[in-house]
C-alpha positions as CSV (number, residue, x, y, z in Angstrom):
1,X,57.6,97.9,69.5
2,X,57.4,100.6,66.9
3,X,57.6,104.6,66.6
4,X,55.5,106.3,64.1
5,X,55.7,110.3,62.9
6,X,53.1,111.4,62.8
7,X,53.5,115.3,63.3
8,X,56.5,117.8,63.3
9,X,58.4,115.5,60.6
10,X,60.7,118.0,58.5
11,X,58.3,120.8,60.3
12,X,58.6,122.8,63.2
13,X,54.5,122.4,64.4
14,X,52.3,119.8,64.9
15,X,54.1,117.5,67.2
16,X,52.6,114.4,67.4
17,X,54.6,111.0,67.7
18,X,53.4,107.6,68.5
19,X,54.8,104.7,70.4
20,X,53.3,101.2,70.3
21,X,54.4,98.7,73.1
22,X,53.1,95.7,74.4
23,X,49.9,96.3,72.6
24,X,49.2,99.8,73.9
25,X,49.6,102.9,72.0
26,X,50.8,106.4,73.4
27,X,50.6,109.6,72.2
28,X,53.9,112.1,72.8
29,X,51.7,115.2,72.2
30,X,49.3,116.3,70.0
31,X,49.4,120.0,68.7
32,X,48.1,121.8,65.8
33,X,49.8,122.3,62.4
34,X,50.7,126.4,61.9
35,X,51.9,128.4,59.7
36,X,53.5,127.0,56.0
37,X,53.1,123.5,58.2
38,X,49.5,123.4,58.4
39,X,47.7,121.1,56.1
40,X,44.3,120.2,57.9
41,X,43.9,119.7,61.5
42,X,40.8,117.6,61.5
43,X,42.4,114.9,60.2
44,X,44.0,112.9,62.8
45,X,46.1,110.0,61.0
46,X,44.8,107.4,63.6
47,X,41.7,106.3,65.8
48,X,41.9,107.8,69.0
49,X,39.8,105.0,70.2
50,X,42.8,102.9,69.7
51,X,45.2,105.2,71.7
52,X,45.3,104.4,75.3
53,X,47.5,107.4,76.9
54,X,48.9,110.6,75.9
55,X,51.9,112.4,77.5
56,X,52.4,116.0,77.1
57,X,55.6,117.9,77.1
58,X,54.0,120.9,77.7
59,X,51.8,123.6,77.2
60,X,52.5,125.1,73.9
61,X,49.2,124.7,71.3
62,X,52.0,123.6,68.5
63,X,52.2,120.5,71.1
64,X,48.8,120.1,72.7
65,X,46.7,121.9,70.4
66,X,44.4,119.2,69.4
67,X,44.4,117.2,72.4
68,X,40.3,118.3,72.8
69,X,40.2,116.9,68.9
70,X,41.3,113.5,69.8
71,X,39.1,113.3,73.1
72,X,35.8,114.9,70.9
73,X,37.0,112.2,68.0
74,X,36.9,109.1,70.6
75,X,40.1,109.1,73.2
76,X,39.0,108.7,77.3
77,X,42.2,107.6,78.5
78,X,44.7,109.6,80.9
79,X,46.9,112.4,79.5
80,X,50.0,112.7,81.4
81,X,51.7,116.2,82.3
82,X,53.6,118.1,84.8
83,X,51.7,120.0,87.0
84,X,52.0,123.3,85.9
85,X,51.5,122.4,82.3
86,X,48.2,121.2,83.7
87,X,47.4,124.3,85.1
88,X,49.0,126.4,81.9
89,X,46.5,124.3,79.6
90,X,43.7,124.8,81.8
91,X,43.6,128.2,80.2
92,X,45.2,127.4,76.9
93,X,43.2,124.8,75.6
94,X,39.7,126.9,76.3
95,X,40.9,129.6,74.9
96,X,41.5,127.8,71.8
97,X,38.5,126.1,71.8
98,X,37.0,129.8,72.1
99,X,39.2,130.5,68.9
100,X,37.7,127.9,66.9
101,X,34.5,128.8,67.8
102,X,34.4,132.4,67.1
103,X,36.6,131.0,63.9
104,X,33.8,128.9,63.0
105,X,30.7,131.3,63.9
106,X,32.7,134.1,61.4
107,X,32.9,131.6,58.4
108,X,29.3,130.6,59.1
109,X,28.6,134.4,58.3
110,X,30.2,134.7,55.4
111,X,29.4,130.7,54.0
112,X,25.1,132.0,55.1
113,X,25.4,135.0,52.2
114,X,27.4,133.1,49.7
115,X,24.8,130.1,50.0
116,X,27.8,127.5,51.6
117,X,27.0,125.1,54.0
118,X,27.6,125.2,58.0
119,X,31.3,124.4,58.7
120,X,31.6,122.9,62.7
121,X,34.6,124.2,64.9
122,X,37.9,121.8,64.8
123,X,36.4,121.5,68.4
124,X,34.5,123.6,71.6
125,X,34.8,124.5,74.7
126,X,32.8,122.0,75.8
127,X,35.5,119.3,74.0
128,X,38.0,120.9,75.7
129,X,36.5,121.2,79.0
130,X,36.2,117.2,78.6
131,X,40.0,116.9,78.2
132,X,41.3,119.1,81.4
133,X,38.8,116.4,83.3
134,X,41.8,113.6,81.8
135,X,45.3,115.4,83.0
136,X,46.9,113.5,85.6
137,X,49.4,115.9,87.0
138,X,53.0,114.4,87.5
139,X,55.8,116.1,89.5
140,X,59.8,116.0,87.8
141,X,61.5,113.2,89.0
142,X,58.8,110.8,89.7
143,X,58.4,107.3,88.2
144,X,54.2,106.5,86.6
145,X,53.4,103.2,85.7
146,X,51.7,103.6,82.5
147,X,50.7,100.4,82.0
148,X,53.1,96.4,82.9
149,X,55.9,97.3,80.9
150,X,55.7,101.3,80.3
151,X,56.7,103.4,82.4
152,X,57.0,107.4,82.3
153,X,59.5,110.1,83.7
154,X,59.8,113.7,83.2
155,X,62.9,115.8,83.4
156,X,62.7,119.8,83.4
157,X,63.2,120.9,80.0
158,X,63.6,124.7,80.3
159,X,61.6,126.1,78.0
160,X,58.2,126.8,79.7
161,X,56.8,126.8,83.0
162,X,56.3,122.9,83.5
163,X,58.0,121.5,80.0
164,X,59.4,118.4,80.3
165,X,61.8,116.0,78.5
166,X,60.0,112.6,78.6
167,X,62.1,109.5,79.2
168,X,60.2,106.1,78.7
169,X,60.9,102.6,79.4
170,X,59.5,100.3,77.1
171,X,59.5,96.3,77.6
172,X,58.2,93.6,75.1
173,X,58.9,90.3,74.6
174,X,61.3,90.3,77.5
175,X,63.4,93.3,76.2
176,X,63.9,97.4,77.7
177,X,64.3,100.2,75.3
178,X,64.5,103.5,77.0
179,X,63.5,106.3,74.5
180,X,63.7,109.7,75.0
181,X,61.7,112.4,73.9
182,X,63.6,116.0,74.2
183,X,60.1,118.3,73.9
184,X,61.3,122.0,73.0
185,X,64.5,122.5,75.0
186,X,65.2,125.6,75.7
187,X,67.8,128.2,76.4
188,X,70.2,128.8,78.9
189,X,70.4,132.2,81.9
190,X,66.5,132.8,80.8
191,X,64.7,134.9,83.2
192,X,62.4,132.3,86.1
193,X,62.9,129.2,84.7
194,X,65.7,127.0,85.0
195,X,68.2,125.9,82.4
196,X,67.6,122.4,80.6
197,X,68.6,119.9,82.8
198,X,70.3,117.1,80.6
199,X,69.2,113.4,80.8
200,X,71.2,111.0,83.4
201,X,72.4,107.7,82.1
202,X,72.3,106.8,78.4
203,X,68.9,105.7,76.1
204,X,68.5,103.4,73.2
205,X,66.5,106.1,70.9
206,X,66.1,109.9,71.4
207,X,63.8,112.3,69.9
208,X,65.1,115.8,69.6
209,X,63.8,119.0,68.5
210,X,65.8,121.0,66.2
211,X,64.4,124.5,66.0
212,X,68.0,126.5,66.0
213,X,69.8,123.4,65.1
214,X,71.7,125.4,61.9
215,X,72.2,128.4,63.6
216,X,73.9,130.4,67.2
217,X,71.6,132.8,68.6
218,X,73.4,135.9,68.1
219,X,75.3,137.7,70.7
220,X,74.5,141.1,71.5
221,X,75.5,141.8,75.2
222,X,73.0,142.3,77.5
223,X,69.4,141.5,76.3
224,X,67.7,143.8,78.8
225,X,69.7,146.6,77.9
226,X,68.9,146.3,73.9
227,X,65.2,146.0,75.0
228,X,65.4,149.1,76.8
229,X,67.8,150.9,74.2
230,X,64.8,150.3,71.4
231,X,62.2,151.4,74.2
232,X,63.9,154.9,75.1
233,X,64.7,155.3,71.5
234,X,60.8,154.9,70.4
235,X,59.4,156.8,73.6
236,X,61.8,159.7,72.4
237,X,60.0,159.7,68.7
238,X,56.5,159.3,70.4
239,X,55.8,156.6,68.9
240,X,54.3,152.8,70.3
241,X,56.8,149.9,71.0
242,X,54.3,146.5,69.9
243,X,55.6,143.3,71.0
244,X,54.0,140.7,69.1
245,X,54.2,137.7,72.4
246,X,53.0,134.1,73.3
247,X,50.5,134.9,76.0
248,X,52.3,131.7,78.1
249,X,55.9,132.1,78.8
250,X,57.2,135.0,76.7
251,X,55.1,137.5,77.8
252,X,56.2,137.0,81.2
253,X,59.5,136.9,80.9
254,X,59.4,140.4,79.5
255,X,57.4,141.8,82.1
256,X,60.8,140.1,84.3
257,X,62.9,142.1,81.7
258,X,60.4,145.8,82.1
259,X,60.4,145.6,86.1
260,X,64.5,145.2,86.0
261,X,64.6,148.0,83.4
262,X,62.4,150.3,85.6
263,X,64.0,149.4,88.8
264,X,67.9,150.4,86.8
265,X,66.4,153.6,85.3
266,X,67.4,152.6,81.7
267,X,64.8,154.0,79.7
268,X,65.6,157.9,80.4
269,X,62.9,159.7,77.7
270,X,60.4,158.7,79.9
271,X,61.4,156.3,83.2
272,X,57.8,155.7,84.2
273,X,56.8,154.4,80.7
274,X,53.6,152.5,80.3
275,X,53.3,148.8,79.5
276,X,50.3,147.0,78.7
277,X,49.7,143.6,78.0
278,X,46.8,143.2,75.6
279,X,45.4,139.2,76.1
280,X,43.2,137.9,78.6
281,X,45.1,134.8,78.4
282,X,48.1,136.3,79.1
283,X,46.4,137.9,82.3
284,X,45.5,134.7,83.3
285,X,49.1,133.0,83.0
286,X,50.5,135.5,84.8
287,X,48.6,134.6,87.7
288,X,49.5,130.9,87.5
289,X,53.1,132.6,87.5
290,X,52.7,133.7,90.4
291,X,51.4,131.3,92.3
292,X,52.7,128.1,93.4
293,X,56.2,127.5,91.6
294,X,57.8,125.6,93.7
295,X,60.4,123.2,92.5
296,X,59.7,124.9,88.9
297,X,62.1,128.1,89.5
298,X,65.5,129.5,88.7
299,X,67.8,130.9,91.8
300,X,67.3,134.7,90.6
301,X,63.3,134.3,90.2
302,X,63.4,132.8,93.9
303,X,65.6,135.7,95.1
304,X,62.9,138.2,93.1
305,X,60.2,136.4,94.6
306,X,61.6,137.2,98.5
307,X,62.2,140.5,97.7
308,X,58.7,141.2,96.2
309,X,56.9,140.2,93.0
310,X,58.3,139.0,89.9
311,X,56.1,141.0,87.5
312,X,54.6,144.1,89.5
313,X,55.7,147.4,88.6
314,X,54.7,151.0,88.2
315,X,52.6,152.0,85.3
316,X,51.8,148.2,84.2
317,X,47.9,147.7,82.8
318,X,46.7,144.2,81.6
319,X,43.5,145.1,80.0
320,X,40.9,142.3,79.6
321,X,37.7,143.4,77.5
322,X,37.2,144.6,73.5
323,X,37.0,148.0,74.5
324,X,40.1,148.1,76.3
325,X,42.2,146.8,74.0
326,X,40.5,149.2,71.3
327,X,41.2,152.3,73.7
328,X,44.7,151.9,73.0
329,X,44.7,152.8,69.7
330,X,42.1,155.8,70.0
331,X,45.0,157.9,71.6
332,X,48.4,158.6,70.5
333,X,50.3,158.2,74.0
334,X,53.3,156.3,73.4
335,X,53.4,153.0,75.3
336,X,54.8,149.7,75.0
337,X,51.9,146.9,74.6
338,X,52.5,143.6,74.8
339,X,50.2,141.3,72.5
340,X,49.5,138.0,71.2
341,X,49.7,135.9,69.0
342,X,53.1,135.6,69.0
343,X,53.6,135.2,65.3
344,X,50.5,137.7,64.3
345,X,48.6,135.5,62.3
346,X,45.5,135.8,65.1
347,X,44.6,137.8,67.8
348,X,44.6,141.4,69.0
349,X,48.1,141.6,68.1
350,X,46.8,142.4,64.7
351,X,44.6,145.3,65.8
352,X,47.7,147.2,67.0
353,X,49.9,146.1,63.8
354,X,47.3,148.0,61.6
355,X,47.3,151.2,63.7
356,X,50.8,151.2,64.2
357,X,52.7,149.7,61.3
358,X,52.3,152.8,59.1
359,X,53.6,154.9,61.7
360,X,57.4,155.4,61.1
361,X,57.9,156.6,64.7
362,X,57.0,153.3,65.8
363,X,58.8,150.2,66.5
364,X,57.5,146.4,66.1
365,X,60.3,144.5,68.4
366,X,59.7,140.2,67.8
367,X,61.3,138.8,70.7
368,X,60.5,134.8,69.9
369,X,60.4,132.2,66.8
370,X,58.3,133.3,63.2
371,X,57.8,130.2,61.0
372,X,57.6,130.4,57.9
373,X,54.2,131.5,56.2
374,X,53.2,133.7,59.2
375,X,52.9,137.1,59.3
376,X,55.5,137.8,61.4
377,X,58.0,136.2,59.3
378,X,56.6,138.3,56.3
379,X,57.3,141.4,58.2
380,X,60.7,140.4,59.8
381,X,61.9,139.5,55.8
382,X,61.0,142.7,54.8
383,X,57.6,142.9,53.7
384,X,56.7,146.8,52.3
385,X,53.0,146.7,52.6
386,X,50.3,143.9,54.8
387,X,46.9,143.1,54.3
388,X,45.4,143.5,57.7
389,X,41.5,143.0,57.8
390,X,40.9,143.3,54.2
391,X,43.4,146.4,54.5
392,X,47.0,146.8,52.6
393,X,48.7,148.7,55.2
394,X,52.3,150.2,54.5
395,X,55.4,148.8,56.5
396,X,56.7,152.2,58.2
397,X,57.5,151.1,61.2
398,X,61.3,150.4,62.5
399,X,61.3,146.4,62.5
400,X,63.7,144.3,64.8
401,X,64.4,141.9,66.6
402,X,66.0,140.7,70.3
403,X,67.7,137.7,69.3
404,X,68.6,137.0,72.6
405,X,64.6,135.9,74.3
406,X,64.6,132.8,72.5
407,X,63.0,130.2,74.3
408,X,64.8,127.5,72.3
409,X,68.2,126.0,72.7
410,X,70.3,127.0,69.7
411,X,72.3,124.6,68.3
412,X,75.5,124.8,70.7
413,X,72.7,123.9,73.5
414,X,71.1,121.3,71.0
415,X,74.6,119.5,71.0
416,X,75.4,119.7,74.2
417,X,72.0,117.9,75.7
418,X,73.2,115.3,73.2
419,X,76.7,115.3,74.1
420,X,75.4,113.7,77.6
421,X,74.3,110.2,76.4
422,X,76.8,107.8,77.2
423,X,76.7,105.2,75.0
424,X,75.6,106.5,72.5
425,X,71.8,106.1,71.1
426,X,71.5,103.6,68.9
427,X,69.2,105.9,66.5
428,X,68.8,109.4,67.2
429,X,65.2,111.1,65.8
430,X,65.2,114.8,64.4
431,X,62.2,116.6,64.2
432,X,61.0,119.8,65.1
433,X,62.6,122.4,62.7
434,X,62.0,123.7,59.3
435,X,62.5,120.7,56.9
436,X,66.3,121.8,55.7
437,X,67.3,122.1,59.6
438,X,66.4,118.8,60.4
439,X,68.6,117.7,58.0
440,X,71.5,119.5,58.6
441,X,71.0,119.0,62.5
442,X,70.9,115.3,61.6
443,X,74.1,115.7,59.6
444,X,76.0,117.4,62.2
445,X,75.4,114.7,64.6
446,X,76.4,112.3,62.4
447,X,79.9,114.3,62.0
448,X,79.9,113.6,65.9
449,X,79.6,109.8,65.9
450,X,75.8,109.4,66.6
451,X,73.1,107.6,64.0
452,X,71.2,110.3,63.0
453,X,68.1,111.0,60.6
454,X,65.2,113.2,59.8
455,X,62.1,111.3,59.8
456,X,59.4,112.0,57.1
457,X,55.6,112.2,58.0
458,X,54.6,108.5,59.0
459,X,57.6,106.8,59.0
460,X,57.3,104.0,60.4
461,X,60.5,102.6,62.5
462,X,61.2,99.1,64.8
463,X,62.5,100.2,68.0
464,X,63.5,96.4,68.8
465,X,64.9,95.8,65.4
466,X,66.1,99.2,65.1
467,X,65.6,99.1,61.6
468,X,62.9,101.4,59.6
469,X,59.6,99.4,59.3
470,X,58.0,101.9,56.7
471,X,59.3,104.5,55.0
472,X,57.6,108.1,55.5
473,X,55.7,110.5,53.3
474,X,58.7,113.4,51.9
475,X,57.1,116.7,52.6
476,X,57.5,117.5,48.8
477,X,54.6,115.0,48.3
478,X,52.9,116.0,51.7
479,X,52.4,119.6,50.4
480,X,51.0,117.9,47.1
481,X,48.7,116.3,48.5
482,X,45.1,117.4,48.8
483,X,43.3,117.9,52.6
484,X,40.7,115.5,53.1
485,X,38.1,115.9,55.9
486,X,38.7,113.7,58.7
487,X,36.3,110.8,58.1
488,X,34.3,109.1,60.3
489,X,35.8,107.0,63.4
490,X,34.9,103.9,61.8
491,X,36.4,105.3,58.5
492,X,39.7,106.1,60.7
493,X,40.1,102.8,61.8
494,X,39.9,101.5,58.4
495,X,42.7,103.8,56.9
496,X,44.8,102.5,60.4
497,X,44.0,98.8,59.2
498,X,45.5,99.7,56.1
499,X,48.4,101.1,57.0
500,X,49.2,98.0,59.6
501,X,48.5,96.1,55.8
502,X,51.1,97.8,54.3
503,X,53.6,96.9,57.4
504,X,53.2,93.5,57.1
505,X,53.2,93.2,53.6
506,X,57.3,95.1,53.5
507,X,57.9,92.4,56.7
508,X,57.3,89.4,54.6
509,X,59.8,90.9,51.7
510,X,61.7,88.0,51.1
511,X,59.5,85.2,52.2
512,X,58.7,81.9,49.6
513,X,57.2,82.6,46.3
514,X,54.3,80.6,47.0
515,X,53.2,82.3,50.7
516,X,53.6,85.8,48.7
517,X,51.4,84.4,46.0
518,X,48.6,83.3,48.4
519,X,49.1,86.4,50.3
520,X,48.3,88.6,46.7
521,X,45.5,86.5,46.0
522,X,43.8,86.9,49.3
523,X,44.1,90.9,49.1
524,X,42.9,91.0,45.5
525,X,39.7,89.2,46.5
526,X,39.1,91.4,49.5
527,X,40.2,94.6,47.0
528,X,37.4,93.0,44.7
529,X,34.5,92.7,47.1
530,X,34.7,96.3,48.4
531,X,36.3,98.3,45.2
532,X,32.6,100.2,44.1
């Protein structure tokens, strides 16, 4: 029974960890690298033939970004997920297989006139099409047999619509782990979805992100009211408010946030302000927000709900085509338009960064998590000037922030979700969080009694031994090393060979002289025959 990291180690994207029981092997997501964390997302660091299931925490493309990869790369088994993260990545996962299509169709372009050859999208639509025919929806609170000896439950995680905290039970050779795997927890009194709902009973091994887990979110009093404070303040200037927002989960939260500052009359230069949300994929989750949510809401989103809508208000526009979203920036109304990415490094949000950026009257308000190497970190450090489009564009613009619209738990609600394991864990995971904060999360819960590390990229650790099987790669070296195309699925399986080589080799540490010695001499022969 072993755990492997093989995403997310020291690094906030990427997740992607692997359990092996009983002969089986599942997946605990699989998103892409982004940011400083990105190395190359082709290369999966296992056969997907060999994995036979794959549970999703949710929706989020840092956690299920690559899922189409692994099915186009060989997997055909069933990936587990709530139902509304089923629904969320029925939009998410084709609009980033759209992504890297266009993404591969403009280097194409370019590669054509400098005489390169073809590059193929990390996937299409067509590959991701082929995974949404593998989710098998699962309510909270319901027990799935994953196979004799695995089974699955998932308990409401409070971050997104749908995310999930993943508890499995594990049996070989007669014995029950329970492992726990946290997802992205998130914070407490956010707007529709419920608080994190901490795990019952206790669990031999837990997995927890650590995103805020050196810091407090800051207190500020009310978030709506500092929201609406930087609105009236912009509208005043005539100038734009630009919201740089995760199509899924963020963006409609704020739209909670604008309808409750219309309905309070709290923006007073102009009370019927504009606000448009710029992404056809944020169009589309706001329909799956309001639709079926039941058993998925908080007490004041159900009380909204009876009284009307949860996101329909006066003035509101969510554009949809090119020329929409470039109409915006062909007049000088002011307005407040939401827009994604949510960390600027893709998407229409760039558009309106280079037409409004320059404009000191204007205001750039991030409202959720910059990692570092994105644009939005850039700008929130203090960048003077951008390159936008081949363009340096001057940093005018008033940039802030609303601490308080973190999705994440900070690192009181981190410690508290662990405070609730009685016993304690007998080895406690950190991952999820800029290489330094997994660290000192780990460190802090060792000051409270629990065995506690940050994992490196492919450690390898025995969940019945509870000992560490193989020791990871530091991310020091990862960075060093060079990104290597992906190989073939043959080629895959023969680096996975390896790597179950190198296990076995550290097992027998120890063992008689003479077994070692005819051990050495069998691998040097093989080494021999294929070493051309």
């Amino acid at each position: 029974m072993k755990l492997t990291f093989f995403g997310a180690a020291r690094a906030v994207t990427g997740s992607c960890h692997c359990v092996e029981c009983a002969g089986r092997k599942y997946l605990i997501d699989c998103g892409l690298q982004q940011g400083r964390d990105e190395k190359d997302n082709s290369a999966l660091d296992f056969s997907p033939g060999m994995v036979d299931a794959v549970i999703v925490t949710h929706a989020h493309i840092d956690h299920s970004g690559r899922l189409p990869l692994l099915v186009k790369q060989g997997f055909s088994g069933s990936i587990y997920c709530t139902r509304l993260t089923a629904k969320l990545l029925g939009i998410m996962l084709l609009d980033s297989a759209h992504i890297q299509e266009s993404d591969a169709q403009w280097e194409n372009q370019k590669g054509k006139r400098a005489g390169k050859a073809p590059v193929e999208p990390l996937y299409t639509v067509q590959d991701a099409q082929a995974t949404l025919d593998l989710l098998v929806p699962v309510e909270y609170g319901q027990r799935v047999k994953l196979a004799d000896g695995a089974a699955l439950e998932f308990v409401d995680a409070g971050h997104l619509l749908g995310s999930a905290e993943a508890q499995l039970w594990l049996t070989e050779e007669g014995v029950t782990k329970k492992i726990v795997f946290s997802g992205d927890l998130g914070n407490l009194d956010q707007p529709i979805i419920r608080d994190p709902q901490p795990i019952q009973g206790s669990a031999d091994y837990v997995v927890t992100e650590s995103t805020y887990g050196d810091r407090l979110h800051a207190k500020t009093g009310s978030y709506k009211e500092e929201l609406a404070a930087i609105i009236d303040e912009t509208m005043a200037k005539g100038g734009n408010v630009i919201i740089p927002s995760f199509a899924v989960g963020r963006t409609q939260e704020l739209l909670y946030f604008m309808r409750e500052i219309k309905e309070e009359g709290l923006v007073k230069s102009d009370p019927n302000f504009e606000v448009v949300v710029d992404s056809p994929l944020a169009k589309e989750a706001t329909e799956i927000f309001s639709g079926d949510l039941n058993g998925y809401l908080d007490a004041d989103a159900i009380a909204a709900i009876r009284r009307g809508h949860l996101f329909q208000f006066d003035n509101l526009t969510l554009t949809e085509t090119v020329d929409e979203s470039k109409a915006l920036n062909a007049d000088r109304k002011s307005r407040v338009i939401l827009s994604a990415s949510g960390m600027c490094d893709a998407g229409r949000i760039r558009h309106h960064l280079k037409h409004n950026l320059w404009r000191p009257e204007c205001t750039v308000v991030f409202v959720g998590y910059q990692a570092e190497g994105s644009l939005g970190r850039r700008l929130l450090e203090g960048a003077d000037s951008v390159k936008l489009f081949g363009e340096e564009i001057a940093v005018r613009a008033r940039i802030t922030r609303v601490e308080g619209l973190s999705s994440h738990a900070d690192q009181n609600g981190l410690l508290d979700w662990m405070s609730h394991f009685e016993p304690k864990p007998q080895q406690v995971f950190v991952v999820h969080g800029d290489k330094d904060v997994t660290v000192t999360y780990a460190d802090l819960l060792k000051d409270r009694g629990f065995a506690a590390h940050a994992p490196d990229y492919e450690e390898v650790y025995d969940l019945l031994e509870n000992r560490l099987l193989a020791p990871g790669i530091p991310p020091a070296v990862k960075e060093s090393l060079p990104s290597s195309p992906a190989g073939t699925p043959a080629y895959r399986r023969l680096e996975e060979a390896g790597q179950q080589l190198l296990t076995v080799i550290r097992r027998n540490k120890g063992g008689a002289n003479k077994d070692l010695a005819r051990f050495a001499d069998q691998l040097l022969s093989l080494i021999q025959k294929w070493d051309r």
